[in-house]
C-alpha positions in Angstrom: 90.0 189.1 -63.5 89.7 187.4 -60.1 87.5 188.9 -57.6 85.8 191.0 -60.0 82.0 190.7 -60.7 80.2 189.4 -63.8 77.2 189.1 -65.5 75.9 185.9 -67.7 75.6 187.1 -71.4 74.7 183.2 -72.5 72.9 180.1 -71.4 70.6 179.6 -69.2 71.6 181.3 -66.7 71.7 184.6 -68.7 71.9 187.9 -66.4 72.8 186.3 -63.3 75.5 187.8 -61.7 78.4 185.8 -60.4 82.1 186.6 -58.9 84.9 185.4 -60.9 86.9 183.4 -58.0 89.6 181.5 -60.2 90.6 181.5 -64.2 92.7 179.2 -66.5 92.9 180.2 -70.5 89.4 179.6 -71.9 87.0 179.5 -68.6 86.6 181.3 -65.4 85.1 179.7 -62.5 82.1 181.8 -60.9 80.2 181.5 -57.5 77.2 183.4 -56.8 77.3 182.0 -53.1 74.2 180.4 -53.2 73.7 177.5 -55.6 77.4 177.9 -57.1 79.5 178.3 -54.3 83.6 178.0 -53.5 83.8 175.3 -53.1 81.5 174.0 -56.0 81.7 177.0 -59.1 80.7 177.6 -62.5 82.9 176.6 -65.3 82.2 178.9 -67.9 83.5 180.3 -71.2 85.2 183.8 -71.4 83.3 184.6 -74.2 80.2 183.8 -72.3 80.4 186.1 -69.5 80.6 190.2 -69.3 83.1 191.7 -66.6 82.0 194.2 -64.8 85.1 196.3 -63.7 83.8 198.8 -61.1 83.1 196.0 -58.7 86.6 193.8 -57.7 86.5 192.0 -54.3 89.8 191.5 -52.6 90.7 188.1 -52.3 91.1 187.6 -48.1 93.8 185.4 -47.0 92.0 182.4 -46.4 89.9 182.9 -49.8 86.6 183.9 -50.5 83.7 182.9 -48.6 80.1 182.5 -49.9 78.6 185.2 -47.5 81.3 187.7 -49.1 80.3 187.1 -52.1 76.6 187.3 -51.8 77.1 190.8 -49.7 78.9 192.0 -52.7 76.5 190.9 -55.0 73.4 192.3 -53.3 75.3 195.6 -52.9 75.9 196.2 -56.3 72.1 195.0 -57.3 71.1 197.8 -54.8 73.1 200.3 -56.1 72.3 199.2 -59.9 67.9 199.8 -58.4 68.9 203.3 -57.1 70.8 204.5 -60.2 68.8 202.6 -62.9 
């Protein structure tokens, strides 16, 4: 699930879209590169979150970066405006 986008579905940070940039069993850690960033993520439940799967960032060689991550973010918000 690493590099793929996600949505909130609990708490109260509900709809907010993150990146899923590391996972163990139970939680995945999420950055939205602005308030959660690399190098200080969300730890969140599994159950807690909804994968979206037609968005997956590539995880560069030196990891990701919090400008990455908001690009892909605001992309896929744009594209979700036009189509919705």
């Amino acid at each position: 699930m690493t590099g793929m986008l996600a949505e909130s579905r609990a708490g109260h940070d509900r709809k907010k879209l993150y990146v899923i940039i590391g996972e163990d069993n139970e939680y995945v850690y999420l950055a939205d590169g602005e308030k959660r960033t690399v190098n200080g993520p969300k730890k969140k439940n599994k159950k807690h979150i909804q994968v979206i799967k037609r968005v997956r960032m590539e995880q560069p060689a030196g990891g990701y970066s919090d400008l990455e991550i908001k690009k892909t973010i605001k992309m896929y918000q744009e594209e979700a405006n036009v189509k919705g």
